[in-house]
C-alpha atoms as one frame of an Amber mdcrd trajectory, in Angstrom:
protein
 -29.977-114.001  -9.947 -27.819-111.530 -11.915 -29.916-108.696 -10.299 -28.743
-110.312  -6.515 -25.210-110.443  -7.560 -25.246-106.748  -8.275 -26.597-105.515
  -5.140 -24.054-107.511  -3.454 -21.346-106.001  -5.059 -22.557-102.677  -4.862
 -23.248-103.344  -1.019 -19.721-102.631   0.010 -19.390 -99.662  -1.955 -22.576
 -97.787  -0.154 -21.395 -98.733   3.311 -17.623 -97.322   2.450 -19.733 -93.883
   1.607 -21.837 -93.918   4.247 -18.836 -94.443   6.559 -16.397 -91.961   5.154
 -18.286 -88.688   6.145 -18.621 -85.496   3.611 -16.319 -83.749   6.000 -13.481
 -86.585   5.219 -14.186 -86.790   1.222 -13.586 -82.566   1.576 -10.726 -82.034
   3.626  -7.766 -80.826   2.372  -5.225 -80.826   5.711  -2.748 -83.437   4.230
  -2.515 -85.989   7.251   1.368 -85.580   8.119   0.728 -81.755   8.147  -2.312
 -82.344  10.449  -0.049 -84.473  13.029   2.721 -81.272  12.873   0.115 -79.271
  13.963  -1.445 -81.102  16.917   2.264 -82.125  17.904   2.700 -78.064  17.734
  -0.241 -78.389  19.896   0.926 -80.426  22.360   4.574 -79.087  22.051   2.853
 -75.377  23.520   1.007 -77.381  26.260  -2.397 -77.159  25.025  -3.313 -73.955
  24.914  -7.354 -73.233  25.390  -7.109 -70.978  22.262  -6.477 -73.873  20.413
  -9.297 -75.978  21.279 -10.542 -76.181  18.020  -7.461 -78.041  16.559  -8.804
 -81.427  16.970  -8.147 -84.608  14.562 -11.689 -84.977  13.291 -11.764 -81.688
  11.767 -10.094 -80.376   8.133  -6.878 -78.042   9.691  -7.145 -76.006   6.989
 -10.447 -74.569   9.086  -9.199 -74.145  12.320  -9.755 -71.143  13.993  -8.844
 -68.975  16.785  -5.553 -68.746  15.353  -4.611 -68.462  11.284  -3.770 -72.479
   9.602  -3.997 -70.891   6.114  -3.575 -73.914   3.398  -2.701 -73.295  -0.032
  -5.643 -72.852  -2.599  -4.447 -75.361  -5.257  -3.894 -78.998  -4.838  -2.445
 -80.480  -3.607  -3.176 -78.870  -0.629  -0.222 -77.536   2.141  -0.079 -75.964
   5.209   1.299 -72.165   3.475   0.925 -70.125   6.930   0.885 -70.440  10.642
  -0.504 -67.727  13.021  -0.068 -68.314  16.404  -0.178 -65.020  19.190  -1.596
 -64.645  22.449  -1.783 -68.452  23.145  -2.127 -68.601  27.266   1.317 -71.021
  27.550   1.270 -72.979  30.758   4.645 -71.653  31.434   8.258 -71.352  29.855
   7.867 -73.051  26.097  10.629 -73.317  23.640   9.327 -72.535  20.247   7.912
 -76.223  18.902  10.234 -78.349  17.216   7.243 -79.420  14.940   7.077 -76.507
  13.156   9.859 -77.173  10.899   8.037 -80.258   9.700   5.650 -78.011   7.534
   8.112 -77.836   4.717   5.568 -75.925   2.488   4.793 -73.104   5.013   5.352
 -69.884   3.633   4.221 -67.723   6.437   5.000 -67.778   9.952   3.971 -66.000
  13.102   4.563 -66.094  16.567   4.023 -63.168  18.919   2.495 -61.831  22.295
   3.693 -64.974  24.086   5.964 -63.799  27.382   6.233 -67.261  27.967   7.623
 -68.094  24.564  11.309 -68.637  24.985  14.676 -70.183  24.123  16.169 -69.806
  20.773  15.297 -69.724  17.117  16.116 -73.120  16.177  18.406 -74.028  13.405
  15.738 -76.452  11.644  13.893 -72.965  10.578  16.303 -73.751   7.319  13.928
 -76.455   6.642  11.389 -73.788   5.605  12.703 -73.158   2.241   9.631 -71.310
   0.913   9.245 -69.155   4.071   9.048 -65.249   2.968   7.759 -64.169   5.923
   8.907 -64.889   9.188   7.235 -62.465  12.119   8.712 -63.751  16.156   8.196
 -60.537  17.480   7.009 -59.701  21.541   8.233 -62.926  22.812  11.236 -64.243
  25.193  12.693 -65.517  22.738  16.552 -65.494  23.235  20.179 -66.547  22.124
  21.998 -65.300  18.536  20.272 -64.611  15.446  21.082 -67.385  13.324  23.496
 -67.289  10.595  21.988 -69.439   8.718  18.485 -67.330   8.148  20.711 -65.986
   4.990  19.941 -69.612   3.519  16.275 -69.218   2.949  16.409 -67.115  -0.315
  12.735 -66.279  -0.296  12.754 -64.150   2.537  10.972 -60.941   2.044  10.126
 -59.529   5.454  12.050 -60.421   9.148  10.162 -59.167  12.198  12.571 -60.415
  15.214  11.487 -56.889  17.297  11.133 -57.005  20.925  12.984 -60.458  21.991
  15.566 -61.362  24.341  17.956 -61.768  21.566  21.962 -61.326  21.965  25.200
 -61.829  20.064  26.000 -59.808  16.790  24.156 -59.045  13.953  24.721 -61.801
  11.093  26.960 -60.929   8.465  24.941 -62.493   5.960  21.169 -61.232   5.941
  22.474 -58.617   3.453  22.808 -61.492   0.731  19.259 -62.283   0.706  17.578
 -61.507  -2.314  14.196 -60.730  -2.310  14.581 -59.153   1.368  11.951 -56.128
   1.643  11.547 -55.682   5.434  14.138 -55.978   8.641  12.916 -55.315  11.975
  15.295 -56.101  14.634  14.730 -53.400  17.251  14.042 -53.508  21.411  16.833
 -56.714  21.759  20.274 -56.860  23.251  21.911 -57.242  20.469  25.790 -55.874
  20.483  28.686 -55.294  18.717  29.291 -53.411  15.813  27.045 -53.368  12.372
  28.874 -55.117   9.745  29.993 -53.498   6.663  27.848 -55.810   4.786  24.563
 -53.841   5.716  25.733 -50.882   3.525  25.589 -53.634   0.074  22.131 -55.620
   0.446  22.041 -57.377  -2.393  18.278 -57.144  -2.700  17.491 -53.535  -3.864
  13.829 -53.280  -3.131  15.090 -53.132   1.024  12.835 -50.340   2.050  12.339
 -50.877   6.156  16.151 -51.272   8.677  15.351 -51.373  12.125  17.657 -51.882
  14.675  16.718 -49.545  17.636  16.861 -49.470  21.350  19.725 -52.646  21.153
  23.186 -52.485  22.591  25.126 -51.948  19.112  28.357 -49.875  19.779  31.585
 -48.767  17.331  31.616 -46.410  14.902  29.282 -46.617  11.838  30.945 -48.238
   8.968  31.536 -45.781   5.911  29.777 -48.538   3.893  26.729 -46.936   4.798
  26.668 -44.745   2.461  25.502 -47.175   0.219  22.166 -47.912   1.984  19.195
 -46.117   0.615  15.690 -47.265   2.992  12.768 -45.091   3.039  12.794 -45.979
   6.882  16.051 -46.068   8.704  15.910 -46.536  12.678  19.537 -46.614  14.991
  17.991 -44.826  17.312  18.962 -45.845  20.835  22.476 -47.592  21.044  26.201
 -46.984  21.601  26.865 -45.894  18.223  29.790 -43.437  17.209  31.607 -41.961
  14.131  30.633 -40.018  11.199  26.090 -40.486  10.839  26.564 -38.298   8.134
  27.223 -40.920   5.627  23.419 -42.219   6.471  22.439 -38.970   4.221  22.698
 -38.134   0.559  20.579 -35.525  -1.952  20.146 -38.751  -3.987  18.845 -40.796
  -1.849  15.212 -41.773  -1.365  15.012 -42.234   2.693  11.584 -40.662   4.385
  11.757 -41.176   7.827  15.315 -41.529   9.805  15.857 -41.828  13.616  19.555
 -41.611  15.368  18.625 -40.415  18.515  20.262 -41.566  21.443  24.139 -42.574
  19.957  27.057 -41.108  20.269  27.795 -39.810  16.483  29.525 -36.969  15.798
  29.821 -35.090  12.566  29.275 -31.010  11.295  25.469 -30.942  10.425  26.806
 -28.173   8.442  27.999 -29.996   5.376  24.836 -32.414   5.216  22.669 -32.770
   2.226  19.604 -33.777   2.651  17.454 -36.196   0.274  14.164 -33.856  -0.382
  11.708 -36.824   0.235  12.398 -36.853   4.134   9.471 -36.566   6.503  10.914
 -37.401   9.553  14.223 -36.530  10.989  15.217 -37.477  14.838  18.786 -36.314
  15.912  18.351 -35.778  19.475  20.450 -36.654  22.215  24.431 -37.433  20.390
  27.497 -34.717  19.889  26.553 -33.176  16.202  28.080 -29.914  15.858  27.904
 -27.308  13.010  25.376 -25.148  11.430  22.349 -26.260  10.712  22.067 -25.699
   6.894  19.529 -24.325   4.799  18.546 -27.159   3.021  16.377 -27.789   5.576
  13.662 -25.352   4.681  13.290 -27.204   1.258  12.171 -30.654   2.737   8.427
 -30.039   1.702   7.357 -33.292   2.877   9.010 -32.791   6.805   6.601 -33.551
   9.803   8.641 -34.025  12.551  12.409 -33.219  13.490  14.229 -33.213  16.476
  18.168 -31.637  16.707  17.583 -30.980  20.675  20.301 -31.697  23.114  23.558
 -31.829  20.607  26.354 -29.223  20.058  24.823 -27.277  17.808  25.548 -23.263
  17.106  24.084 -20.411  15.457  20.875 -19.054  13.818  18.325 -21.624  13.058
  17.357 -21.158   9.514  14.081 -19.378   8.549  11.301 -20.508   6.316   9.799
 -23.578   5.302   8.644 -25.796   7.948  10.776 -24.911  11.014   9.060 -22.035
  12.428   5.177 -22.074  13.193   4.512 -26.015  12.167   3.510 -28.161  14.799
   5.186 -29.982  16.563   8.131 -28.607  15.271   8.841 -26.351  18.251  11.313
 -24.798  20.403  11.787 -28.194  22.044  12.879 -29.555  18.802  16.061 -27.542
  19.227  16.308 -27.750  22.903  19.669 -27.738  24.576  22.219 -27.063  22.586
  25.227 -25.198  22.442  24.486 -21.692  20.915  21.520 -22.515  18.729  19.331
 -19.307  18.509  16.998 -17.781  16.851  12.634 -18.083  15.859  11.271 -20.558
  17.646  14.578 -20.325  20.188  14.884 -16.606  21.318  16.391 -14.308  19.216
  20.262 -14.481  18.294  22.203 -12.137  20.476
């Protein structure tokens, strides 16, 4: 008798197992998180690539695109990869997104049909340090309020629709490593405030082929990148403040502005690799100090103002592709690899 009340309390307990699968015992998609992510689903129109995203399987494996969950329980949705996701047609970036408080990583690029603006719920991602919507259609301001996610560490808004000014306040994040902002329409001036980030470990400022214009603020000469890129605007004023013997940038492109400033009187940091001046109104000399940069590649002083000799030795003479069309067009530049000063 005892023996038959046993087996009949242990009955429910072995059909509960046998119903709950090992897949279900295993996963580790919190349920909440896995409803975001098929109403992200939905939200983008049900892309094919996402045919694995289904609500019998863990999230935290689906593939095609990157749902990477964090490795310690509990478990969280940490980053979202989403890129070249066949949209049916025009779709604003999903609202859903911003109910996966614990990503920390997101991504969302090659979509042409990707569009409207950065919503201002992306504030609910307080632990987001990297934030990639880059080769999109993506439109409207930058928002302000990015400055209020303190983990930030690298911004990749490149080659969007964007508009309006640049925000004031990205400067004042912390931990900010990495700003790429270039191929937009973004106007207006740069704000003093990008010459005093407050995170000193900024190493990457992008912010070419937009529709910036005014002169460069003298601030500037407080910002120290090893990769600094205005290249391609409406800028004016004094670029010289962008250089400094002390300072640590490698790789520096101002092509295509308007700046104006003697060449002559520049000192150049000695860690530069890369130097693109082409196409504005600097005048002057070029100076000596060039033949010291051991490290330079590539440079490019071609159709400016420029006058007299080009300086001899180091890497401007006989280093490809540093060649006479480096120095192209100019006023009275002469000299090896130009022809010979009269």
């Amino acid at each position: 008798m005892a023996t038959t009340n046993i087996s009949m309390f242990l009955l429910p307990i072995v059909l509960l197992l046998i119903w709950v699968s090992p897949a279900a015992l295993s996963e580790k998609c919190s349920p909440h998180e896995k409803k975001a992510l098929l109403q992200i689903k939905q939200e983008l129109g049900n892309p094919s690539k996402l045919s694995s995203w289904n609500a019998s399987t863990d999230c935290c494996s689906w593939d095609t695109v990157q749902v990477g969950c964090s490795n310690t329980k509990p478990y969280h949705v940490s980053q979202l990869e989403l890129y070249g996701l066949d949209l049916p047609g025009p779709v604003n970036i999903p609202p859903s997104i911003f109910n996966l408080l614990d990503l920390e990583e997101l991504s969302l690029f090659e979509m042409p049909n990707l569009t409207g603006p950065i919503p201002s719920q992306i504030t609910n991602l307080k632990k987001l340090s990297i934030l990639y919507i880059f080769s999109t259609s993506v439109s409207g301001p930058i928002p302000e309020s990015l400055a209020q996610i303190k983990t930030l560490w690298s911004i990749n808004l490149a080659g969007n629709n964007l508009s309006g000014t640049l925000p004031p306040s990205l400067p004042s994040l912390p931990t900010i490593n990495v700003i790429f902002l270039d191929s937009n329409r973004i106007s207006g001036p740069i704000p003093d405030s990008y010459g005093s980030f407050t995170s000193k470990k900024l190493v990457t400022l992008t912010l070419s082929h937009n529709l910036l214009s005014g002169k460069i603020p003298a601030s500037l000469k407080g910002l120290d990148v090893y990769f600094l890129d205005l290249s391609w605007n409406r800028l004016e004023g004094d670029g010289s403040v962008l250089f400094g013997a002390e300072k640590s940038t490698e790789d520096i492109r101002l092509a295509g502005n308007l700046f104006s400033f003697d060449i002559g009187k520049v000192e150049f940091g000695r860690n530069i690799s890369r130097l693109n001046l082409k196409h504005n109104r600097i005048y002057g000399k070029l100076p000596e100090g060039l033949t010291k940069l051991q490290h330079l590649t590539r440079l490019n002083v071609s159709y400016n103002q420029l006058c007299g000799p080009i300086p001899q030795g180091g890497r401007l003479q006989g280093y490809f592709p540093i060649d006479a069309s480096s120095f192209a067009s100019n006023k009275c530049l002469c000299g090896p690899p130009l022809p010979p000063c009269k």
